[in-house]
N, C-alpha and C positions, 0 to 999 in steps of 0.2 A: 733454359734460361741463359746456356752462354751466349745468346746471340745478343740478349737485351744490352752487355756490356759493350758487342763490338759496336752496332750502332750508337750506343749514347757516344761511342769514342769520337767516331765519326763525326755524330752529331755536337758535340764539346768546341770541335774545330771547326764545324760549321758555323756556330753561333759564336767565336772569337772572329772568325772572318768578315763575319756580315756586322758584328760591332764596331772592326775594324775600318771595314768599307765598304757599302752594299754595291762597290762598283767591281768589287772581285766574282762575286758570282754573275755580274751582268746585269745587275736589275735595280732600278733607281732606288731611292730607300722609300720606304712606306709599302713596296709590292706583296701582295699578296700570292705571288705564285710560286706552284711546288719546289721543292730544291730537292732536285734531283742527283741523286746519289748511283752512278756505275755498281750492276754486279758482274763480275766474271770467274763465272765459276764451272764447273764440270757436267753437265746436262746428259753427257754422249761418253762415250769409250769409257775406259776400265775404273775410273774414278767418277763416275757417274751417283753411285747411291753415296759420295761424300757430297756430291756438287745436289744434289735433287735435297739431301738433308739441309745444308746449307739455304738454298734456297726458300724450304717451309720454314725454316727459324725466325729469318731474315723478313719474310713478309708477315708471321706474329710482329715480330719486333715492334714493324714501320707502321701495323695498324694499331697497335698496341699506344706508339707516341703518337698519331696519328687521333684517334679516339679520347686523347687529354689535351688535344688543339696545338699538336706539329709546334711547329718553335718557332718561336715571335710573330704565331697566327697563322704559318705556313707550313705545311704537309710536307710530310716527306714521300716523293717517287722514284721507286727501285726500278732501272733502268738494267733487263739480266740479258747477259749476252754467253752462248755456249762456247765454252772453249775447248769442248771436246777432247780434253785431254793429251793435248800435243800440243808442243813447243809451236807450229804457223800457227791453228788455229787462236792457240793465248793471245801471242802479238796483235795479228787481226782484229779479235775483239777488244782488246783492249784501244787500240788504237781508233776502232768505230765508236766508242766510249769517246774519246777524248774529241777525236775531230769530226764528227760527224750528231752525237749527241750533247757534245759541248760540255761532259760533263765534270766538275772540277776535283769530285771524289769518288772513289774505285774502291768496293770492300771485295778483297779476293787478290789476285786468282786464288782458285782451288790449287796447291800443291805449286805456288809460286817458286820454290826454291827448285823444281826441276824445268822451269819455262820462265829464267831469269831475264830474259829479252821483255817482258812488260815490265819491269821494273826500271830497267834505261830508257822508258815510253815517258813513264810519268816522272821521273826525272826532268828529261828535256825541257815537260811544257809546267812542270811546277804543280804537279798534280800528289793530291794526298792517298796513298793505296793502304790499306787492311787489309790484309789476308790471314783469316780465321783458322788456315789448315798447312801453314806449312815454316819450318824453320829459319827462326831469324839470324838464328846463325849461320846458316847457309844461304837466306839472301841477300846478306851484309858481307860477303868474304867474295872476295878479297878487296872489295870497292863496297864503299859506306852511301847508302842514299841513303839521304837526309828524309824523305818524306815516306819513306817506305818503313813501315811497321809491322809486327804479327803478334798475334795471343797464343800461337802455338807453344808445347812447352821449347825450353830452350836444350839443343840438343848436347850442347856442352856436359850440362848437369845432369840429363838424363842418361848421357852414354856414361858416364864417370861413376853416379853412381850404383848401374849395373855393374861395372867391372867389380866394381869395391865387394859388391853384393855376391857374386860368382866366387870373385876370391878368399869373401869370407867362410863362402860353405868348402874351402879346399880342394876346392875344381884347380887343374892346372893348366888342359888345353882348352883350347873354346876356338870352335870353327864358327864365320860369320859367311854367310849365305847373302851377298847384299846386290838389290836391285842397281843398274846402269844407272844413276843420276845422284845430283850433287847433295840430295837431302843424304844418302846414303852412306857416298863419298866423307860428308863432313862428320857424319853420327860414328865411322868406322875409327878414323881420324883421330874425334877423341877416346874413344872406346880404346883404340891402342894404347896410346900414351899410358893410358892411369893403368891397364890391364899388365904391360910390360914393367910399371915402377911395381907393380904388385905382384911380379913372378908366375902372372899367364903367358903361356904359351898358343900365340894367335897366328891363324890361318884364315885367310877369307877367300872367297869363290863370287864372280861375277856373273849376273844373270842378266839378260834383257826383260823389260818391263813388262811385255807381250809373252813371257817365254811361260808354259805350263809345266812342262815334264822338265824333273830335277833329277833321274834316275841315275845320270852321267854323275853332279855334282855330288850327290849323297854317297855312291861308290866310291869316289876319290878320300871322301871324308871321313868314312869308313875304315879303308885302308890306312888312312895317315891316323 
């Protein structure tokens, strides 16, 4: 059921738009045709069964409003593009979204806060993005889009109150294991801050996204 919320969101802005002006989505007013809605989401590479769940959510969702007569008589069509989980691929598809299907809203990327280049996409042309899976704290830092949104939780809160949670049970040291990218970056971030006012003693260790074997990093950790 979390998909039925991101769509209506989408869908909210939709139907303020087209009240506003049916000359924003391109279509004279009285038209009866789909408003089609951009997915970009993860199909391919290592965030694939997020972007494959995404996607069967996302199509209940669209039949689901779809089947009680779409909005203001008009269906909604899910336009999915793979972004295969890398920073070209995002871009590209995002950017065949916008200039090539015309489309005015984008639910996704999958894991947009590590492939923050489609967010300066839909920026440019005034385009409204959801992204169901990844921190909006990390894709609001350190430049704020205005049209860019997420339902993920927010990582401020959730690294802050692990630390509180670690420091209650009287753990002193805490090693953090954190993937190369800025969702990681930002969660470690605050995780220090509250872990240090709270008398942890934190080390953390860098891994590449692609990387399987930790034997190196768990040794060091180990040791320390």
């Amino acid at each position: 059921k979390l998909w039925i919320p991101i769509i209506v969101a989408v869908i909210a802005i939709v139907a303020f738009r087209m009240n506003a002006s049916q000359r924003d989505v391109g279509l004279p007013i009285g038209s009866n045709e789909p408003i089609k809605v951009g997915v970009a989401t993860a199909l391919t590479g290592f965030a694939s069964a997020w972007g494959e769940a995404e996607k069967n959510g996302l199509n209940l969702a669209a039949k689901e409003i779809n089947d009680k007569g779409g909005i203001n008589g008009r269906s909604v069509a899910l336009i999915f593009e793979d972004t295969a989980t890398n920073a070209e691929r995002t871009v590209s598809s995002v950017s065949k979204l916008i200039n090539i299907d015309q489309v005015k809203y984008i639910i996704g990327p999958t894991w947009l806060d590590s492939f923050k280049g489609a967010a300066v996409l839909a920026e440019e042309k005034g385009i409204v993005m959801i992204t169901p899976s990844s921190s909006v704290t990390a894709v609001q830092t350190p430049h704020q889009h205005a049209n860019v949104y997420a339902v993920w939780f927010k990582s401020d809160k959730e690294a802050e109150d692990l630390a509180a949670h670690i420091a209650g049970q009287g753990k002193k040291k805490v090693a953090i294991i954190m993937q190369d990218d800025s969702f990681w970056e930002d969660f470690t971030e605050y995780f220090s801050k509250k872990g240090e006012s709270l008398g942890l003693e934190i080390s953390h260790v860098t891994v590449g996204a692609d990387q399987a074997d930790f034997r190196t990093q768990l040794a060091k950790i180990k040791n320390d």
